[in-house]
C-alpha positions in Angstrom: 40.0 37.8 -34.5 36.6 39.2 -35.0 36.2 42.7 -36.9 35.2 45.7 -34.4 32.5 46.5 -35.7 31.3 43.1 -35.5 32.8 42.7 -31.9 31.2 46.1 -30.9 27.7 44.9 -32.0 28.1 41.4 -30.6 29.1 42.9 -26.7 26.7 45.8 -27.1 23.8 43.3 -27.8 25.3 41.3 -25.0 25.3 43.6 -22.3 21.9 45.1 -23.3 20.4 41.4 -22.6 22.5 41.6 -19.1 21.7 44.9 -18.1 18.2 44.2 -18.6 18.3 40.7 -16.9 19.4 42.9 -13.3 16.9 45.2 -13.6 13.9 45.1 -11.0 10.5 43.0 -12.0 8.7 46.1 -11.7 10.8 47.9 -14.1 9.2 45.0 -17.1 5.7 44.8 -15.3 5.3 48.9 -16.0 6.2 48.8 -19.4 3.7 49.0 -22.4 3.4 44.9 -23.5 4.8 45.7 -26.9 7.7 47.3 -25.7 9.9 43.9 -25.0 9.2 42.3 -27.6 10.1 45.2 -29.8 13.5 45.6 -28.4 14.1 41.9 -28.7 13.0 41.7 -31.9 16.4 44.0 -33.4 18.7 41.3 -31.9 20.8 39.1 -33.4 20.3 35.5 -33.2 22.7 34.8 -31.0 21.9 37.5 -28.5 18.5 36.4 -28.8 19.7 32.7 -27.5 21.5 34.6 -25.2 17.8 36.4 -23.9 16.2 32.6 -23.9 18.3 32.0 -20.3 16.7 35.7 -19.3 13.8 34.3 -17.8 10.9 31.6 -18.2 8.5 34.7 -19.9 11.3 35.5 -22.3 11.8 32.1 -23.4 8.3 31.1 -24.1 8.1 34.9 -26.3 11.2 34.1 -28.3 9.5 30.9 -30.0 5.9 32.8 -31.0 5.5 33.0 -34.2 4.5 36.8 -34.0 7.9 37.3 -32.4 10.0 35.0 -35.3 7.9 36.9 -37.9 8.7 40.5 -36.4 12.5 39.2 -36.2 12.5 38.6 -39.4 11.6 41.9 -40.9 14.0 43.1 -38.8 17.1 41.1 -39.2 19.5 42.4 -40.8 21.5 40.9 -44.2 24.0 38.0 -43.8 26.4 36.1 -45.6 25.7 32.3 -45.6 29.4 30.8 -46.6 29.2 27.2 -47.0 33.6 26.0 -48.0 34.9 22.2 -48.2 37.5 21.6 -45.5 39.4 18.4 -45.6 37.3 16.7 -43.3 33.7 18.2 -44.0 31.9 20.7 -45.6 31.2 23.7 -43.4 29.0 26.5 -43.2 29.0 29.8 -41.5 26.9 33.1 -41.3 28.4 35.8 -40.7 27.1 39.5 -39.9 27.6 41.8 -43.0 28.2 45.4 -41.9 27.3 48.7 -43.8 31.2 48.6 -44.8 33.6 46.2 -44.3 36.7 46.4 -41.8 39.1 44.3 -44.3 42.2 44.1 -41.6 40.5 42.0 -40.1 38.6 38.8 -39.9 35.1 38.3 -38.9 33.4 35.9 -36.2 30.6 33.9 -37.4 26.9 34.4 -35.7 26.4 30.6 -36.0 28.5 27.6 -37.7 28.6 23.7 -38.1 29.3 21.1 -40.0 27.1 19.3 -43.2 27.1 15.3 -43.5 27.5 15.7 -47.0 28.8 17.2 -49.6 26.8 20.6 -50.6 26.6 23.7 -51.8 24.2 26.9 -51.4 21.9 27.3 -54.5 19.6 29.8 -53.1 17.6 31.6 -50.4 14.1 32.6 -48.8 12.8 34.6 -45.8 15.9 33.0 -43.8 16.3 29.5 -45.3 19.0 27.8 -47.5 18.6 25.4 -51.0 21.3 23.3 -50.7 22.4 20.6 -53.5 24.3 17.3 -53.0 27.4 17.9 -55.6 28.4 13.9 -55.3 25.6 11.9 -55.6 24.9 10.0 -58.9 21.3 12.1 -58.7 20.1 14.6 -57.8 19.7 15.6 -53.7 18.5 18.6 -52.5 18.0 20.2 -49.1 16.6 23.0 -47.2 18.6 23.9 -44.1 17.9 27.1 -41.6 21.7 27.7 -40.3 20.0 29.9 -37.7 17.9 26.8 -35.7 20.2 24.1 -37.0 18.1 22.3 -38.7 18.0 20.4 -42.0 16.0 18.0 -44.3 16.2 16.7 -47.5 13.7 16.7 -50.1 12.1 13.3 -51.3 10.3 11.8 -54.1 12.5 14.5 -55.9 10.8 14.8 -59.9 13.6 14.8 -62.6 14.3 18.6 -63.8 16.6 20.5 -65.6 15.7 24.0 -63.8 15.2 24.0 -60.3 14.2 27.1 -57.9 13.9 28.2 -54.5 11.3 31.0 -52.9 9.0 32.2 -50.5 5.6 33.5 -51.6 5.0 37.6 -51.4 1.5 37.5 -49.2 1.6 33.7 -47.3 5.5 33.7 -46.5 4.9 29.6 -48.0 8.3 28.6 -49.0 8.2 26.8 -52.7 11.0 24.6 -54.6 10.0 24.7 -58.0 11.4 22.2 -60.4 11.3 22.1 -64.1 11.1 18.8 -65.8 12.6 17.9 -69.4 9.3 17.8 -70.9 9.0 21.7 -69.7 6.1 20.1 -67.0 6.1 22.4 -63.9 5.9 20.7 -60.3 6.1 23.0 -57.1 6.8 21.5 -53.2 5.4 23.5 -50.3 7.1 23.1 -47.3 5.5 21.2 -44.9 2.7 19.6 -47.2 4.8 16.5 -48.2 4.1 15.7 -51.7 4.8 17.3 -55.2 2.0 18.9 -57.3 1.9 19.6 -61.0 1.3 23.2 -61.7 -1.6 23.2 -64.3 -1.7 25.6 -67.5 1.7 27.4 -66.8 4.0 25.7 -68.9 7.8 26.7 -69.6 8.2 27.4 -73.2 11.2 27.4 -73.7 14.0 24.7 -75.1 17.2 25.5 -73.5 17.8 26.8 -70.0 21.9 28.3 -69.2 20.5 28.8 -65.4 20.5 25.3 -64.1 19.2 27.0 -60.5 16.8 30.0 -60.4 17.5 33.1 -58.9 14.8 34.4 -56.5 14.1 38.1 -55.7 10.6 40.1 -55.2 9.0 36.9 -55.3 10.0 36.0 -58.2 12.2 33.1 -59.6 14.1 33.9 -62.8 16.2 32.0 -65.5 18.1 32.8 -68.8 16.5 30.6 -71.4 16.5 30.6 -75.3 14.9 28.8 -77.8 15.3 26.5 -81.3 13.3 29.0 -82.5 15.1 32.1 -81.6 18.6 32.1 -79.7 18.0 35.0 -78.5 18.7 35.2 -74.6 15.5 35.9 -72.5 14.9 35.7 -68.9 11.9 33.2 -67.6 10.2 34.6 -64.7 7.9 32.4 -62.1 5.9 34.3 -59.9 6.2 32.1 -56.5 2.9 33.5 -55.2 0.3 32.7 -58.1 2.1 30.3 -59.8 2.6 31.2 -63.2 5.5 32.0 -65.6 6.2 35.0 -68.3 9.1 35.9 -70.1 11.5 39.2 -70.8 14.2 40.4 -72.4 17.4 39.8 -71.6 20.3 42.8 -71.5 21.9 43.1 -74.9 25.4 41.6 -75.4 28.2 43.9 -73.9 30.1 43.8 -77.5 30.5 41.9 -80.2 33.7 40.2 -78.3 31.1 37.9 -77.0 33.3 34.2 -76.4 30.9 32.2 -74.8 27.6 32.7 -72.7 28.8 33.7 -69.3 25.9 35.3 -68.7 24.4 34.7 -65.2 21.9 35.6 -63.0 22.2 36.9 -59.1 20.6 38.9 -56.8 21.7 42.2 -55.8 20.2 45.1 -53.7 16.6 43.6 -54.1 17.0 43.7 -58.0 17.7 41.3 -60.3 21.0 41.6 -61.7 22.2 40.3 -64.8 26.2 39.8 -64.5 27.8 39.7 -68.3 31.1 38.1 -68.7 31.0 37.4 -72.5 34.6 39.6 -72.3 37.2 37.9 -70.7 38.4 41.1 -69.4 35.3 42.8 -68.7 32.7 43.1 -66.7 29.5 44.3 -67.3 26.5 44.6 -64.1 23.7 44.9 -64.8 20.2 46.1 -62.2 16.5 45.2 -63.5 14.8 48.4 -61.9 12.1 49.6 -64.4 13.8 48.3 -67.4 17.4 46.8 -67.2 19.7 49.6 -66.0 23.7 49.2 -66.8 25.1 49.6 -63.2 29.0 49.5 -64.1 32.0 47.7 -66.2 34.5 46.1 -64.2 37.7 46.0 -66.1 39.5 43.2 -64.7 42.8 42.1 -66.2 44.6 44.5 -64.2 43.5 43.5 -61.7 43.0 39.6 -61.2 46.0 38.3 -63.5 46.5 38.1 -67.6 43.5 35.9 -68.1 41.1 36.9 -65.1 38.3 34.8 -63.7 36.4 32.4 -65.0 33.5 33.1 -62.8 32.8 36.1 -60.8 29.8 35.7 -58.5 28.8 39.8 -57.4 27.6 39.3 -53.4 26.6 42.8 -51.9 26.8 46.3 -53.1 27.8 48.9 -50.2 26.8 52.4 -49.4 30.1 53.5 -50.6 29.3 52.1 -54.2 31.9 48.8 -53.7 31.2 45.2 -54.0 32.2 42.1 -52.5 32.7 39.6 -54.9 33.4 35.5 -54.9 35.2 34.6 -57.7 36.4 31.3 -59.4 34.2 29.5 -56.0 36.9 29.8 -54.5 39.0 33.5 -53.2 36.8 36.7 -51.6 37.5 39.7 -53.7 36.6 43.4 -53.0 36.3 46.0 -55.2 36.8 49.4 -54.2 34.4 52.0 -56.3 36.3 54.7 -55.9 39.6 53.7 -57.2 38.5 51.0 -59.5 40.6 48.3 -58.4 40.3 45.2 -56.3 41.6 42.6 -53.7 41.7 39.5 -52.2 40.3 39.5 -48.6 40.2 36.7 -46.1 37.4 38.3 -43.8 35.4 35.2 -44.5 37.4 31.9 -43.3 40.5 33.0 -44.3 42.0 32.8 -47.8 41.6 28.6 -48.6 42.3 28.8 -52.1 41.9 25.4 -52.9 38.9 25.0 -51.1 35.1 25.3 -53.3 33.0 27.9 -51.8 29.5 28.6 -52.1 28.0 31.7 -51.1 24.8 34.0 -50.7 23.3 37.1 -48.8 20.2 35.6 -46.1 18.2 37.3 -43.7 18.3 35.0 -40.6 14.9 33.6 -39.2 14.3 31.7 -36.0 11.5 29.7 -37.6 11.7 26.1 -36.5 11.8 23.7 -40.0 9.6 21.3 -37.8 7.1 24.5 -37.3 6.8 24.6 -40.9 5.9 20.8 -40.9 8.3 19.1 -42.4 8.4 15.5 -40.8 12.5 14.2 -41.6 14.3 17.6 -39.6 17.3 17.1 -38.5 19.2 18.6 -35.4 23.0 19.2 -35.8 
């Protein structure tokens, strides 16, 4: 059963593409030009497959690349959940409202099945990283869940950091990859070959974030060094190409038992999610300087020992957070009283199932538009 809010939105967009499929030709032809495309443009992507079977003019609009470009500064956030069933590993989107209706569960805008084994690493203007769990090297792919579409990167360099973004000014999507010797090598969509980035060497010796985190632009790590263990966060600016370094948040006390310290993106900061406590946990936002957003006391709440992992997904208007924890169960916690639960909005409670998870802003842009040459169709 699919939320109400979720349900509203789906028939309203529906019935807005009907309503204006019966109106008169003459009602479109006295229109100002920019005015269809503009309404258009605020659909979802599966009203907007909907509009293709409007008419011949519609369908030819909704594959411009000034129409995919204005729907995607438009779109609004969803939540890319990719689970392993028994049989396959699946991947939905779903819709992500201002605040969630937890009775219920929600309807995907899109889903299908992956011919292999995967899980979501990161994610740019509308498209996933996905890495190959299995294979006895590393396989990486980049997959729009909106068109369907997949391909998998080749001639793959060896790394030890790798990173996924889109550039601020050209929109160029980039997989950046870090090799042992600290060498940098960066793969632009579309231009089929790996280049070594000149004169903006890594310096660092250890790197805790195997997979960079991208937001602003920006791809970011927690490194240290032989020289100094001190935690710091490596930054690679996507657009020009170079690295610099900053600190990273202080410890949350002197409890510290291990360096569950991680990395995420949330509400277009950086945020640094400290788990050194086993019974605490401590957010923190990269605004200006690094900002302490809250401490989650969790024992209560999730059992004697807690989680081992605790991935923070979206922060609401209301102040509370969905959360994946473990890979595995949906948790939300509720601002206002402090406290959390389990939810099964998101395929249902599957407890022994891995999950993978993380916010995307669906695109319509076509991988094959982007010029990659191996897409593939599911």
């Amino acid at each position: 059963m699919t939320s109400s809010l979720s349900t509203n939105t789906y028939y309203n967009q529906t019935n807005l593409c009907i309503h204006l499929q019966k109106m008169k030709p003459s009602f479109f032809t006295n229109l100002p030009s920019e005015i269809i495309p503009n309404i258009l443009s605020r659909l979802s992507v599966r009203s907007i497959a909907i509009s293709k079977c409007v008419c011949k003019a519609w369908r030819n609009l909704l594959v411009t690349d000034d129409f995919i470009d204005s729907h995607l500064s438009k779109s609004a956030p969803s939540l890319a959940v990719m689970m392993s069933m028994p049989d396959a590993y699946r991947c939905k989107v779903f819709e992500l409202e201002d605040e969630l209706d937890l009775r219920h569960g929600y309807g995907p805008l899109t889903e299908f099945d992956f011919p292999d084994e995967a899980t979501i690493e990161g994610s740019a203007n509308g498209l996933l990283f996905l890495h190959n769990l299995d294979a006895d090297f590393d396989i990486f792919y980049v997959c729009n869940p909106a068109t369907r579409e997949f391909c998998e990167l080749l001639s793959l360099p060896q790394g030890i950091a790798y990173g996924f973004g889109a550039s601020k000014i050209t929109g160029q999507h980039k997989v950046v990859c870090i090799s042992p010797k600290l060498d940098c090598h960066v793969y632009t969509l579309g231009t089929g070959s790996w280049r070594r980035v000149e004169a903006t060497t890594a310096s660092f010796d250890y790197s805790y974030s195997i997979f960079g985190t991208f937001v602003n632009g920006n791809l970011h790590w927690i490194v240290s060094s032989d020289s100094n263990d001190t935690e710091r966060i490596c930054c690679f600016d996507v657009e020009n190409e170079c690295f610099s370094t900053f600190p990273a948040p202080p410890p949350l006390r002197d409890c510290r038992l291990d360096s569950r310290r991680r990395l995420f993106a949330l509400r277009d900061c950086l945020c640094f999610c400290d788990e050194s406590c086993y019974n605490e946990i401590a957010i923190w936002l990269m605004k200006e300087t690094w900002c302490m957003d809250r401490v989650i006391r969790v024992t209560p709440y999730y059992g004697m020992y807690g989680f081992a992992y605790v991935q923070p997904i979206e922060v609401f208007g209301n102040g509370d957070i969905l959360m994946l924890c473990d890979a595995k169960i949906f948790m939300y916690y509720t601002n206002k009283t402090q406290t959390a639960r389990e939810i099964g909005a998101f395929f249902g409670a599957k407890k022994n199932c891995i999950t993978s998870t993380m916010l995307l802003t669906p695109t319509l842009v076509s991988l094959k538009s982007l010029g990659m040459k191996n897409v593939i169709s599911f």
